[in-house]
C-alpha positions in Angstrom: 0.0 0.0 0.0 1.5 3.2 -0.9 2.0 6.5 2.2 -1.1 8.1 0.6 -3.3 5.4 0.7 -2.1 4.2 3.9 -3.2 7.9 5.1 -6.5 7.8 3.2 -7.3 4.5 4.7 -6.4 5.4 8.3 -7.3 9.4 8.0 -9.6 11.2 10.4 -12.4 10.5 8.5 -11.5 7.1 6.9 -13.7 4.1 8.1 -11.3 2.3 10.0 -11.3 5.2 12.2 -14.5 5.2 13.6 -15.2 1.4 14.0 -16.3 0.4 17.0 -14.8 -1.6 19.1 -16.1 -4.4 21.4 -18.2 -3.4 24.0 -19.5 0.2 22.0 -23.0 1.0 23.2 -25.1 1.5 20.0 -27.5 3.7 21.6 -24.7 6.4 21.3 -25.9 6.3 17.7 -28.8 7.5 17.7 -28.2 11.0 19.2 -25.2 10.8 16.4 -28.0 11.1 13.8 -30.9 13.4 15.3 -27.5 16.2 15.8 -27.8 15.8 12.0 -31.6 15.2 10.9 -32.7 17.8 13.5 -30.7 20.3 11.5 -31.5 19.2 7.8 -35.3 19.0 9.0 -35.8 22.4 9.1 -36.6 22.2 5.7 -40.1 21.7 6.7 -40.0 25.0 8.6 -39.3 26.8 5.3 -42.8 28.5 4.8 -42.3 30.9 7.7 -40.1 32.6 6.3 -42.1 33.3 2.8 -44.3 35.7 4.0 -41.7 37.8 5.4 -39.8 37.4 2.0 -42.6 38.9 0.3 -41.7 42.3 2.1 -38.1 42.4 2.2 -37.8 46.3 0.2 -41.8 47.1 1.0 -41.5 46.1 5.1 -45.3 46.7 5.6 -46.2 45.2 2.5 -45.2 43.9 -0.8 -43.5 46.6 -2.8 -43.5 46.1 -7.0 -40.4 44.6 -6.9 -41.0 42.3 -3.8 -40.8 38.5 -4.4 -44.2 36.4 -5.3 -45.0 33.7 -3.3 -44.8 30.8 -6.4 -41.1 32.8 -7.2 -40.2 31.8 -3.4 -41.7 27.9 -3.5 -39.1 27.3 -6.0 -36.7 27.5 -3.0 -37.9 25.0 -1.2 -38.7 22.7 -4.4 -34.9 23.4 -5.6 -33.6 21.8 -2.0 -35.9 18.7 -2.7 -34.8 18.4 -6.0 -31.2 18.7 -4.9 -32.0 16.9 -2.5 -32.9 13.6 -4.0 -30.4 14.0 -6.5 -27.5 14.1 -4.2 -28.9 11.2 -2.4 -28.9 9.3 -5.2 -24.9 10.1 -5.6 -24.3 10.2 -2.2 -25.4 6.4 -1.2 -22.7 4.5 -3.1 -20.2 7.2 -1.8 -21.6 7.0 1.6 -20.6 3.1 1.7 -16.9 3.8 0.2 -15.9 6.4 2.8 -18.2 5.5 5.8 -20.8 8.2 7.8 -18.6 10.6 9.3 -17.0 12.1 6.1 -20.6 11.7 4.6 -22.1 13.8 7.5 -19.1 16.7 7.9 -19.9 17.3 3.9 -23.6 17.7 4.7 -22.6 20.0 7.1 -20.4 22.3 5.5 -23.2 22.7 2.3 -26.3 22.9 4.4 -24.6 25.4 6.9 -22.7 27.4 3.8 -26.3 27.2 1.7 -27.3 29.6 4.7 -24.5 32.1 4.1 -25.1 32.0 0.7 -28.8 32.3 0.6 -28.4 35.2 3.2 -26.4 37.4 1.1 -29.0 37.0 -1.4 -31.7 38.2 0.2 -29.4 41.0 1.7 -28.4 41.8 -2.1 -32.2 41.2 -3.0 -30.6 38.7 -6.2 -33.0 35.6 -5.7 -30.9 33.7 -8.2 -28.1 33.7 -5.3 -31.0 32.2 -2.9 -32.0 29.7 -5.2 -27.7 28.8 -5.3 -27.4 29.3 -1.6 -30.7 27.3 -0.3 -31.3 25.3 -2.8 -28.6 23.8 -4.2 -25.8 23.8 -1.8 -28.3 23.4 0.7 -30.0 21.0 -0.6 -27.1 19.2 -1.3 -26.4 19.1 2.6 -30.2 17.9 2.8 -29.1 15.0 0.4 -25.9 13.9 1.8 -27.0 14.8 5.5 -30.2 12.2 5.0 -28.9 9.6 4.1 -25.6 9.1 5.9 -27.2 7.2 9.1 -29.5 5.5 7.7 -28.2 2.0 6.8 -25.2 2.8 9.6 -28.3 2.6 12.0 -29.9 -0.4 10.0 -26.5 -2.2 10.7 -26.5 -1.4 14.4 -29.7 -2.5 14.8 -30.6 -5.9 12.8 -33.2 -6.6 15.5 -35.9 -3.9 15.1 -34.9 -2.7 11.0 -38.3 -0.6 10.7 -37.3 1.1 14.2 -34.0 2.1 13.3 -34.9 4.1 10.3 -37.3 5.4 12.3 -34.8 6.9 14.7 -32.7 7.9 11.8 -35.2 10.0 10.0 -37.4 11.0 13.1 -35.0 14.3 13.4 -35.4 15.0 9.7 -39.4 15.3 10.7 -39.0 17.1 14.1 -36.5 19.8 12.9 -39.5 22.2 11.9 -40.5 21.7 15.5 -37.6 23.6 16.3 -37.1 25.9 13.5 -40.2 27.1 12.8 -40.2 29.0 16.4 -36.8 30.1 16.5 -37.0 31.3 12.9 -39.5 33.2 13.9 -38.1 34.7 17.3 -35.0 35.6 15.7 -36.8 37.4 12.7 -38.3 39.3 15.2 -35.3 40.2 16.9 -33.5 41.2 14.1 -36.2 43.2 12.9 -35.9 46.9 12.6 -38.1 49.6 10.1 -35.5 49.1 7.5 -35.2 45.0 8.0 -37.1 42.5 8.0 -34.2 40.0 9.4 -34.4 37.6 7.5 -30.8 38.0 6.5 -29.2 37.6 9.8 -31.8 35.1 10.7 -30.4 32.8 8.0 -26.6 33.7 9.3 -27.4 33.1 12.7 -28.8 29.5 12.1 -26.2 28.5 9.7 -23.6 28.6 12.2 -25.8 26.6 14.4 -26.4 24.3 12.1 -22.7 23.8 11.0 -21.6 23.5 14.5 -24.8 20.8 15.5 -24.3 18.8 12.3 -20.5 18.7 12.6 -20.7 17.7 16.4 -22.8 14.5 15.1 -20.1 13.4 12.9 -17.4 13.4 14.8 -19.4 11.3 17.0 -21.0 8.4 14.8 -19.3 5.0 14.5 -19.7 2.2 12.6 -20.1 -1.9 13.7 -17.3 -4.3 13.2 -18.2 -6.9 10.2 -19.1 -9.4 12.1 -21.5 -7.4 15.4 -24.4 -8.4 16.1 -26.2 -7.6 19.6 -25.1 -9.3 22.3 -27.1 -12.5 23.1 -29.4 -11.7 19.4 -30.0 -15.0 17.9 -31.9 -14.1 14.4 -35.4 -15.8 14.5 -36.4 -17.8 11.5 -39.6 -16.8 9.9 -41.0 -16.8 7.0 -42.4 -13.9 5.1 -41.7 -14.1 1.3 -41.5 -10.3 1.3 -38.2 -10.3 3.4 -35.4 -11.9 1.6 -32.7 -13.6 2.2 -30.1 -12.9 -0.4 -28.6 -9.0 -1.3 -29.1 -7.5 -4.8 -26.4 -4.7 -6.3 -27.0 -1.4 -6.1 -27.3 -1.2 -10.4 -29.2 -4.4 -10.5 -32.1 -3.4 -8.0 -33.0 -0.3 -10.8 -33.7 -3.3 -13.1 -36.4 -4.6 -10.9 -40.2 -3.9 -11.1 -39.7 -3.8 -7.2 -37.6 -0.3 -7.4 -40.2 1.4 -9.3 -42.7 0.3 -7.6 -41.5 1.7 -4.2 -40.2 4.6 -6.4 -44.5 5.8 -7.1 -45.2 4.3 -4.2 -42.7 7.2 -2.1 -43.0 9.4 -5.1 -47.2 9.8 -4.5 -46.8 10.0 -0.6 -44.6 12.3 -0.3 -46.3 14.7 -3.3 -49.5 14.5 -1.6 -47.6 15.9 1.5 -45.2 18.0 0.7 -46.9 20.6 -0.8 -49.1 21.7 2.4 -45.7 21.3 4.5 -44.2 24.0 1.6 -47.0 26.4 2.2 -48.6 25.2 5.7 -48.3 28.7 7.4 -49.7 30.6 4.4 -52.5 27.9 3.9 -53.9 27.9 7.4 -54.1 31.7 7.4 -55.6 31.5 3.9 -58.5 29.2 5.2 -58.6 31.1 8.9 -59.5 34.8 9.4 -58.9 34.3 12.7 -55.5 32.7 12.6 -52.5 34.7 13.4 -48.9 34.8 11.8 -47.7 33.5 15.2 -50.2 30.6 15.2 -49.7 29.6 11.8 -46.4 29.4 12.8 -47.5 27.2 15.5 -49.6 24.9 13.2 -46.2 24.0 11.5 -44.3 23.3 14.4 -46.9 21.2 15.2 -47.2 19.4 11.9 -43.4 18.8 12.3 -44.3 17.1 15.6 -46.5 14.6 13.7 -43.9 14.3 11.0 -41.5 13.5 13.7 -43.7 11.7 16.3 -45.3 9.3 12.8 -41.8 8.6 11.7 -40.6 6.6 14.7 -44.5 5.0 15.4 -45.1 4.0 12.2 -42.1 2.6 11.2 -41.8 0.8 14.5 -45.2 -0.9 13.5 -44.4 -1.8 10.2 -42.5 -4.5 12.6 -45.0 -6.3 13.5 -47.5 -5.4 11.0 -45.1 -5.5 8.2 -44.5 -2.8 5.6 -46.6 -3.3 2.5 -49.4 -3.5 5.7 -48.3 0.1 7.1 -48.2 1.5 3.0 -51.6 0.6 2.5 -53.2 2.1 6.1 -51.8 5.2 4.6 -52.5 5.4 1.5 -56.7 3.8 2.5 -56.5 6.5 5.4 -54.6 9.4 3.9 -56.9 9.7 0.4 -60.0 9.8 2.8 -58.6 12.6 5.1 -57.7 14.8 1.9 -60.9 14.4 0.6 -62.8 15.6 3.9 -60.7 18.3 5.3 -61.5 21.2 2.6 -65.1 20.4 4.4 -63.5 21.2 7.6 -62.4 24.3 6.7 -65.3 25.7 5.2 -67.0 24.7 8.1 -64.5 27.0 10.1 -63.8 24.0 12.4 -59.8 24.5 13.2 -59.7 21.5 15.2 -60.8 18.9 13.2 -58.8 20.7 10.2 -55.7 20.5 12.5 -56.4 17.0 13.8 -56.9 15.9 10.1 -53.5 17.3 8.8 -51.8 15.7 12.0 -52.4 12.6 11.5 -51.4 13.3 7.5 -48.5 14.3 8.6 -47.6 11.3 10.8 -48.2 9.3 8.0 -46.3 11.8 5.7 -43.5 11.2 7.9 -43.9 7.5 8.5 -44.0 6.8 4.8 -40.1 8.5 4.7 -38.9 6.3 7.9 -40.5 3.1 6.7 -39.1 2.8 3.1 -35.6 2.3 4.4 -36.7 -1.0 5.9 -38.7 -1.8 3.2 -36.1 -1.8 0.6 -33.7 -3.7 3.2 -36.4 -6.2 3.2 -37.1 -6.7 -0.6 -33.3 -6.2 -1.9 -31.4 -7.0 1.4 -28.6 -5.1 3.5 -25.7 -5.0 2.0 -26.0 -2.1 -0.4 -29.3 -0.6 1.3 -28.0 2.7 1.7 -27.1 3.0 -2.2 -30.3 2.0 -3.3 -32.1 4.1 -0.6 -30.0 7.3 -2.1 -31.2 6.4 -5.7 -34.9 6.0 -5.0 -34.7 9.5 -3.2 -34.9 11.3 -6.6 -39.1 10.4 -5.9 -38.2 12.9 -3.3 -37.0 15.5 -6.3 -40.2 14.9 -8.4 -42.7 15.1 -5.4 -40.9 18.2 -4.5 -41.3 20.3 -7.8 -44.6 18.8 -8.5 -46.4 18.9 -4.9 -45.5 23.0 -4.2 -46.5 23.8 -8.0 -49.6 22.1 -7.5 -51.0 23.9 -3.9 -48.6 27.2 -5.1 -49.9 27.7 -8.8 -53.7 25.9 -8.5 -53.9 28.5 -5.7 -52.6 31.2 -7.9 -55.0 30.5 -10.4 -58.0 30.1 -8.4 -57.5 33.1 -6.8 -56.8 35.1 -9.8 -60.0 34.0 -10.8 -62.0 35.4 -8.0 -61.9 32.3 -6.0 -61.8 33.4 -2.1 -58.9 32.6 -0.6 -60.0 30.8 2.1 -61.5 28.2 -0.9 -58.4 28.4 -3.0 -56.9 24.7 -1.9 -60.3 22.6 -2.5 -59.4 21.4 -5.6 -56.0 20.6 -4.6 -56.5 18.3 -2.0 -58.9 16.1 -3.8 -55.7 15.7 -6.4 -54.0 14.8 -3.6 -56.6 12.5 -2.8 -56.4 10.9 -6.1 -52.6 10.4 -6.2 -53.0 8.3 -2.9 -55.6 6.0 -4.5 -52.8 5.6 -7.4 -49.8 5.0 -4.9 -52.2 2.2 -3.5 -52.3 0.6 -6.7 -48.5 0.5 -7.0 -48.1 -1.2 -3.3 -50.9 -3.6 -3.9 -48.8 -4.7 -7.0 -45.6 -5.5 -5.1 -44.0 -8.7 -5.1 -40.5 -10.5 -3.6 -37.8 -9.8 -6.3 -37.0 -12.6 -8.6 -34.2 -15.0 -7.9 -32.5 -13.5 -10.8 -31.2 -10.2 -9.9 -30.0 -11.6 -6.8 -25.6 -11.3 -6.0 -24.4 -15.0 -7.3 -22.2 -15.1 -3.9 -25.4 -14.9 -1.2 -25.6 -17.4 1.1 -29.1 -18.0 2.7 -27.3 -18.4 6.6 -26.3 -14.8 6.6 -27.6 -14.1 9.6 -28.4 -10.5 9.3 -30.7 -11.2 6.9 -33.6 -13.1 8.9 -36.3 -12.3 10.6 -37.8 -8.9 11.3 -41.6 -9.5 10.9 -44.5 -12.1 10.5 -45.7 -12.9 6.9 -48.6 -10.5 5.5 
């Protein structure tokens, strides 16, 4: 081996590095990933801040030259779309150089997307926001997603559906956090001049960057051969959970991949688009709600993103996950289809409750695919093949905002009142859940054929996990 790959091999970041050694407790791992997800998940608290963009030269109120609303969604759709298209890079990467070198990266994009972004809006060039947030930052979403999810899958054999769960719950419960402090430290900064949004988005980029950097230097990675002490594998048989690994470039040859590809493609369209405009839509539909309780509505829609990550995909263990897909996609298509009722009806409650439990499911749907692809195309390369099928997440996130952003537009420029302007929207929404329904009644175990030729059935690792469905 020559000096520099001896150096590469046995660098800071390199793999053999952080290894763990016998007796490593693995539920140091955990907190390892939420210092990351909590960060990347304030995503979801994006929408607080687009009503304030809309005022950034006007203060009081949109001045000509002010930002629209559908100019800012293409923010937060830019980040999803770099998103799932770093991912899909990222995962084979991710399995060469090991988490920690994965996570610092998604660090130093997410937190320099900030810094970008900011000087931006301070500069009022939206083209630089578009740079900053969305595509260094959401190539720090990317990279920053899916760096512990199949290191938590590997710690955790016993409970797959659960530790996915814990891997993504942060990426659900940062707008929990964000959406408040976002909001306290707008008004903080803000003066008659300032809306402070600029140092609002330098502020929590150094946070960010210091959080997420913390969490790699703290992750670790099994030995080859770990499994939990005194784990013996139980035997059962569910023809959905296989035995045998499949290559990262063979699993896109499968019917399987694209399958789970609509299936997460339609879920998360149907959601993301009220997450992108949540604090704006409840205020549309509301007279009486304020900017500070809209605010609250989407910390609290974070909390079931965040709270139905971890529940449902911890269910899908005993239930099992094609099981868990179709209670939300039955569930979810029935919700979208009564809540417009709800709002005419001025009933805030049950229009909260409704999106709550849409949201749990939103965020369930995200923790439980992991698992499910683990289950249909094995372990070994799970986090590749996770990466690649998170370019769904790209599509759902330019075509869920243009739908609730420009159906909106449209039905308000055409004398639609505003508090009506999302009717038609949800029963779309409605209609692409019945679809993704379709796709997961239509999955199958993958044929022996695009299975590795050097599998062997005993690998332990690869039994188990949940009774047949």
């Amino acid at each position: 081996m020559s000096i520099s790959n001896a150096q590469a091999s046995n660098g800071f970041f390199s793999k053999a590095r952080i290894t763990a050694g016998p007796g490593f407790n693995r539920w140091m791992i955990p907190p390892a990933a939420l210092a990351v997800h909590l960060c990347i998940g304030q995503a979801y608290a994006f929408s607080v801040f687009n009503e304030p963009m809309t005022r950034l030269l006007g203060i009081t109120s949109s001045a000509p030259d002010d930002w629209t609303l559908p100019t800012l969604g293409w923010i937060f759709s830019l980040a999803i779309v770099f998103l799932g298209l770093s991912a899909a890079f990222a995962g084979k990467w991710l399995e060469e150089v090991g988490p920690r070198k994965a996570m610092f990266t998604a660090a130093c994009c997410f937190g320099g997307g900030f810094m970008v972004a900011a000087l931006g809006i301070h500069l009022h060039q939206i083209w630089l926001v578009y740079l900053g947030y969305g595509v260094l930052g959401g190539i720090g979403l990317g990279v920053g997603y899916v760096s512990p999810v199949s290191t938590l899958i590997k710690w955790f054999p016993d409970k797959r559906g659960m530790a996915t769960g814990m891997a993504i719950m942060g990426f659900g419960g940062g707008a929990f956090i964000a959406s408040p402090l976002s909001v306290g430290l707008m008004d903080y900064f803000a003066s008659p001049t300032s809306m402070g949004v600029t140092q609002t988005f330098v502020v929590m980029g150094c946070l960010y960057f210091i959080s997420m950097t913390i969490g790699s230097l703290a992750v670790r990675i099994p030995a080859p051969d770990w499994k939990p002490e005194g784990w013996t594998p139980p035997v059962v048989q569910n023809a959905l959970i296989s035995r045998n690994h499949v290559h990262i470039d063979q699993a896109l040859k499968t019917p399987q991949f694209w399958l789970l590809w609509w299936i997460l493609c339609l879920n998360v369209t149907a959601g993301i688009g009220v997450l992108g405009q949540a604090s704006v839509m409840i205020q549309d539909s509301f007279a009486s709600i304020t900017p500070a309780a809209a605010a609250g509505f989407v910390g609290l829609l974070s909390l079931a993103n965040m709270l139905g990550r971890f529940f449902w995909s911890s269910v899908s263990d005993y239930i099992g996950r094609k099981t868990t897909y179709m209670i939300f996609f039955i569930l979810g298509s029935v919700l979208y289809f009564t809540v417009p009722g709800f709002g005419s009806a001025g009933n805030v409650a049950l229009f909260v409750i409704a999106y709550f439990v849409i949201m749990s499911m939103y965020g369930g749907g995200f923790a439980t695919i992991p698992a499910y692809l683990a289950d249909l195309f094995g372990t070994r390369f799970v986090g590749g093949i996770h990466g690649r099928l998170l370019t769904a997440w790209s599509v759902a996130g330019v075509l869920g905002p243009v739908l609730v952003n420009y159906i909106r537009q449209y039905q308000v420029d055409n004398g639609v009142p505003a508090s009506q302007a999302y009717t038609t929207t949800m029963y779309i929404m409605a209609g692409l859940l019945v679809v993704g329904f379709l796709c997961n009644l239509m999955v199958r175990p993958v044929s022996a054929k695009h299975h590795m030729p050097s599998d062997k059935p005993a690998d332990a690792s690869l039994r188990s996990l949940q009774p047949a469905e």
